[in-house]
N, C-alpha and C positions, 0 to 999 in steps of 0.2 A: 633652374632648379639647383645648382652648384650653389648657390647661397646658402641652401637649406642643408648642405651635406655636411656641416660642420657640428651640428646636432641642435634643432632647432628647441628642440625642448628641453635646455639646461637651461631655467629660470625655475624660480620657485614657487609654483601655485597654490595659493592656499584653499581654495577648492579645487572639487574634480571638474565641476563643472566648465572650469575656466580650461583645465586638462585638456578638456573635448575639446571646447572651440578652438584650441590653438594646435590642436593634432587636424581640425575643420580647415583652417586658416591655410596650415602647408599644403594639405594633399586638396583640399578646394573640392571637399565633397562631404555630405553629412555624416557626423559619427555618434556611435555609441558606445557605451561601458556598462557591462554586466559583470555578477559577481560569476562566480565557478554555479550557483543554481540559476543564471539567466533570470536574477531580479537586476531590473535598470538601478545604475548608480549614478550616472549623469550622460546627457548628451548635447551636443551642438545647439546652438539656437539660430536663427536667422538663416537659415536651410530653404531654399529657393525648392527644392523639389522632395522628397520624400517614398515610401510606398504604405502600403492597404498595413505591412506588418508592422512594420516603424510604431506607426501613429495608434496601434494598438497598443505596442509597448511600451509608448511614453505614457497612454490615460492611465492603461492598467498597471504600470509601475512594473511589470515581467513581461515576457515573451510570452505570447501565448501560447496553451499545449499545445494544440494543433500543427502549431509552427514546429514547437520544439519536436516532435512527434513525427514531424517530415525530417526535419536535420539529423535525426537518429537515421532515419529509412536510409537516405541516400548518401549517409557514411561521413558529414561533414561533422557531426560531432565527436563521433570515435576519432576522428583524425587529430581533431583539436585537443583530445583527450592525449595525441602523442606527440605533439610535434610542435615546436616553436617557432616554425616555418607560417608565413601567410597562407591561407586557402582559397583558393577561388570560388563562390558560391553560384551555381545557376541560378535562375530565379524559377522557383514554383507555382505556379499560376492561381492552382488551388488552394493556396494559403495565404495571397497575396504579395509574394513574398520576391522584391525585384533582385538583381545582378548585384552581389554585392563581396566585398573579401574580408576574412574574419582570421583574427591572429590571438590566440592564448597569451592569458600574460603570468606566467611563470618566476618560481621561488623555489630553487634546487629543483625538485620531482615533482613538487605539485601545481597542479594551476589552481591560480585564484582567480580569473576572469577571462575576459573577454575584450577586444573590441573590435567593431562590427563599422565598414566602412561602404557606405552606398557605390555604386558606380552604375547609376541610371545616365547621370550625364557624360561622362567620364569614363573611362578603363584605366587603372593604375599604373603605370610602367614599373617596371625592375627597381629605376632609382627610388622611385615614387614607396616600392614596397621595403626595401630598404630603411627606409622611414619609417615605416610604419613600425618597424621590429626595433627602433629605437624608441617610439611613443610607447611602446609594449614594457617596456622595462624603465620608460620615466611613469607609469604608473603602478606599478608594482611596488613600491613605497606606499606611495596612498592607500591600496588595497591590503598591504600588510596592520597597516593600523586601524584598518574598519575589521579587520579579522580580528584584532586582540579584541574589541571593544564586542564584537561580537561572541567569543569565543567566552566573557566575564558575564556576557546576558542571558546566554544559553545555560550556564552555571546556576545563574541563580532562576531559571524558569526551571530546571532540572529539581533544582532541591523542593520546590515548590511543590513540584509534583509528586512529589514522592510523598512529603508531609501527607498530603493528600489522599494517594494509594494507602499508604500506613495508616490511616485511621486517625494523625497528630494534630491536622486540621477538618473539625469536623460542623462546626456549627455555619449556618450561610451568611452570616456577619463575616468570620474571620475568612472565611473564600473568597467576597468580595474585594475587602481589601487585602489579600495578597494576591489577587489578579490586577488591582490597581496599581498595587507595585512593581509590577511587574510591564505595566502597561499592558492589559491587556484587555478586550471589554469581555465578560464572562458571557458563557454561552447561553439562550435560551435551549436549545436540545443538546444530546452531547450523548457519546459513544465511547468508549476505550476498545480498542482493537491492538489487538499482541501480534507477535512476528516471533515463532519461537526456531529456532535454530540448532543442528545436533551438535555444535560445539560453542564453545563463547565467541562473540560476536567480537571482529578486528576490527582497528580500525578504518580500512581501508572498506569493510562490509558497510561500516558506521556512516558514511560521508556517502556510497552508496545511496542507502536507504533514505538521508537526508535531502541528497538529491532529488531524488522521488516524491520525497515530500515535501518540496519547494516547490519542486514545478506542476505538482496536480491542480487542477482546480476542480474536480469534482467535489471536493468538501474542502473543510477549511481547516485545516491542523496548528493547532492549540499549542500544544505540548506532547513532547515526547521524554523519553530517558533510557537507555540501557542499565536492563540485570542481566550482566553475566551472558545467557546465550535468548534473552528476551528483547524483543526492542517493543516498549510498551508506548502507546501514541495517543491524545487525546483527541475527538475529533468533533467536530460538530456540520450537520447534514448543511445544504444550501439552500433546498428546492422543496418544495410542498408535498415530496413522496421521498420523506428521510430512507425509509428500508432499501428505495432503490436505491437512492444517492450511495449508501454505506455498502450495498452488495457489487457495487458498479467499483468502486474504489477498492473493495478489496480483489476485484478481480484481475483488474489493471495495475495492482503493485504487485502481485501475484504473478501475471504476464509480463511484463517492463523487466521485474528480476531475472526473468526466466530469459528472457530475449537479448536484455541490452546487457548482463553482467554475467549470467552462464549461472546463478546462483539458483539450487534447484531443492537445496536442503534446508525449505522451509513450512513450517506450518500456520497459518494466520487463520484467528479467531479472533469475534468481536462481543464483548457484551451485551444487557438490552440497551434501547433508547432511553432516555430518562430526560427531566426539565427541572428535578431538584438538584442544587448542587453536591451534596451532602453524599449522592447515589454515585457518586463519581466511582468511590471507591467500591460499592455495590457491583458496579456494571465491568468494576476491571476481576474482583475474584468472576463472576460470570464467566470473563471471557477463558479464567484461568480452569472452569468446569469444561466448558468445551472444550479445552486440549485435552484435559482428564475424559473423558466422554468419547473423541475421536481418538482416545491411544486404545480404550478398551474396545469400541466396535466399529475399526479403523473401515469395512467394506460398507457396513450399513450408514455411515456419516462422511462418506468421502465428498458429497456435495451440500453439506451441510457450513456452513463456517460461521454463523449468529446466534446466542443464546435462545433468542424465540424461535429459530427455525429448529432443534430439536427437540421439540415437541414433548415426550415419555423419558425421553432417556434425560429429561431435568431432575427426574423424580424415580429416578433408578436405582439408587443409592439409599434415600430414606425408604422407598417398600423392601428393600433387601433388607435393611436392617430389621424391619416389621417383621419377615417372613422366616425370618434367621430365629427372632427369639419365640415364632411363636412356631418353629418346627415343622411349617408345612411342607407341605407337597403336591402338587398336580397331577392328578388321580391319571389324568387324559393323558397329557405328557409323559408321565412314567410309564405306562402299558404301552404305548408307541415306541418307548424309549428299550424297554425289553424285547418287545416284537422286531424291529431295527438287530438290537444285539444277536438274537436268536436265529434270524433267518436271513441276517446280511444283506437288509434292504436298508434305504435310506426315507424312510416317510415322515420323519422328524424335521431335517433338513428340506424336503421336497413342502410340506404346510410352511416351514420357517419363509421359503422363497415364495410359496403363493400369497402370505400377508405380508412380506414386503412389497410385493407387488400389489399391494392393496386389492386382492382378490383380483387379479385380472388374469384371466387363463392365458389367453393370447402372451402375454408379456413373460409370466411366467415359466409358459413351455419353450420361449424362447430362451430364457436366462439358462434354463436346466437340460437345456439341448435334447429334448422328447418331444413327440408331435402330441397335440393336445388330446389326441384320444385316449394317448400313455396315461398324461398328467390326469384328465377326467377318472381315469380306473382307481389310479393312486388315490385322488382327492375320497372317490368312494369308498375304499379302502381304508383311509387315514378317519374317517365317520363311525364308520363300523367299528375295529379296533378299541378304538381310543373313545368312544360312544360318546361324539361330540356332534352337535351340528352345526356346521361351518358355515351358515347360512346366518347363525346366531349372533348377531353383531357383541353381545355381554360375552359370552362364550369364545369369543373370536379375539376380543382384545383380552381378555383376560388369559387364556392360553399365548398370545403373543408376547405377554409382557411378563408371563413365566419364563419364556424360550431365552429372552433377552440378561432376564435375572440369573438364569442358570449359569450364563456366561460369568458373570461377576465370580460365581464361588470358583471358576476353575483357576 
């Protein structure tokens, strides 16, 4: 091994790939290279043994989540995120995932990769790891110049998108070719989903987020861009039940933020689905109604986050304006609303929680903490008063979607 201590990897490679097999060649066990989101950049070839995880990341061209999603659990990637030291990996059974040691490959403070060293046949010794932290830093040049080249792509998908968002490109001629230029194949369905944030977005939140969106595979992410304290993303579903695809992914960037970065100060809405390209820009003000929509009726929309899932409050803003210029009033509503003020009860608020509850007493008298005999008196009560019958589905939506209006003028 004293042959190889003199640093076996000052030659000059002009691929990575070549990198691999000659980091394969010293330590005589298969490798890999990943960028800082665990997409494959090259690996060893002619590898006598392998495992279940390996040979997924070389078809699918990244790590799989699942994998990545264990390596978070049991604290090997937080580590890799600090330390330029080798790690030793157990193997995970349930991910396929054998014995293997994985070393960050580092540029001042940040890491730009990976590489990933099997030992199914083998255990690496000391000198052996020593190596390794030398192959760590003869690839750290290669991966500095697939970042510039990437960092000039992202540039120009960014301004693209925006054209986009803005309205500059609107006809599905000019969309086509500038996703051709961009390499990209244009999507048959497609979603914009925001990320909005109470202060402007660092860039250390930004590489985050990216990360995130590298390694999901629940849907496939198009394009992104940051405004300011938005991170606005295009997305397109994978599976023949788009709404779950897109509720399942905002759930799990929602969770992943909250878990693996402590980041907890955000909001994420998505617009509707759409198949014309043109809507692109349709579906991102959408998403930008639903943060307007969950800032006004922050308890009624808290598990809401897609422009079709809030229902009435799409159309909250145009009957306000109706109701505004033509002076009405809610005959019912307002005598509850007096009767309340007069005698210091709440029966305005106690109907508001029985039709959010979609008329369910049970659920109701639990939200409002009264046993439902309370609630059944009140409900009676709120009939008589207000001489409405709650039974009335016309009468019942349209007294609710006064309650919801009244809120806008406060």
């Amino acid at each position: 091994m004293t042959q190889h201590m003199n640093d076996p990897f000052k030659y000059h490679f002009d691929r990575l790939e070549d990198v691999a097999d000659r980091i394969s060649e010293v330590l005589q066990c298969p490798i890999t290279i990943e960028d800082v989101n665990h997409r494959l950049l090259a690996y060893s070839t002619h590898d006598d043994c392998t495992d279940p995880a390996r040979i997924s990341t070389i078809i699918g061209r990244r790590v799989p989540e699942k994998v990545i999603n264990s390596l978070w659990k049991d604290g090997t990637i937080p580590k890799l995120l600090k330390t330029d030291e080798p790690i030793r990996v157990k193997q995970i059974d349930e991910v396929g995932l054998g014995n293997r040691i994985a070393i960050s490959i580092w540029k001042n403070n940040e890491v730009l990769g990976f590489i990933w060293a099997l030992e199914i046949q083998k255990a690496l010794i000391d000198e052996e790891l020593q190596l390794l932290k030398s192959a760590a830093k003869a690839v750290k040049n290669k991966l500095l110049n697939l970042q510039v080249r990437k960092t000039k792509k992202v540039e120009r998908n960014q301004e693209f998108f925006w054209k986009i968002l803005t309205g500059n490109i609107q006809t599905i001629e000019e969309m086509k070719i500038g996703f051709q230029q961009i390499q990209l194949q244009p999507p048959n369905e497609f979603s914009v989903v925001l990320l909005k944030f109470n202060d402007a977005i660092l860039e250390k939140t930004e590489k985050q987020l990216t990360y995130l969106l590298e390694t999901t595979q629940q849907v496939q992410v198009l394009l992104t861009t940051v405004d300011f304290d938005e991170f606005v993303i295009l997305i397109s579903p994978k599976s023949n039940q788009p709404l779950a695809d897109v509720k399942q992914f905002l759930q799990s960037i929602y969770r992943q933020l909250q878990e693996r970065f402590m980041i907890h100060d955000v909001k994420i809405s998505t617009g509707g689905l759409y198949r014309n390209l043109p809507l692109i820009e349709k579906s991102y003000k959408e998403a930008l109604s639903v943060l307007e929509v969950k800032a006004k009726f922050p308890e009624e929309t808290k598990e809401l986050f897609s422009f079709p899932e809030l229902g009435i409050y799409q159309y909250l803003d145009i009957l306000y304006e109706k109701r505004k210029q033509e002076h009405y009033m809610n005959y019912s509503l307002a005598k509850l609303a007096d009767y309340d003020q007069a005698h210091h009860t709440d029966l305005v608020e106690t109907l508001e929680v029985f039709l959010d509850c979609d008329s369910n007493v049970n659920r109701a008298a639990k939200k409002i903490n009264v046993h439902i005999n309370t609630l059944s008196y009140r409900l009676k009560r709120i009939s008589q008063i207000g001489e409405i019958d709650i039974q009335n589905p016309n009468e019942k939506i349209t007294i609710y979607l006064d309650m919801k209006l009244s809120k806008l003028s406060l």
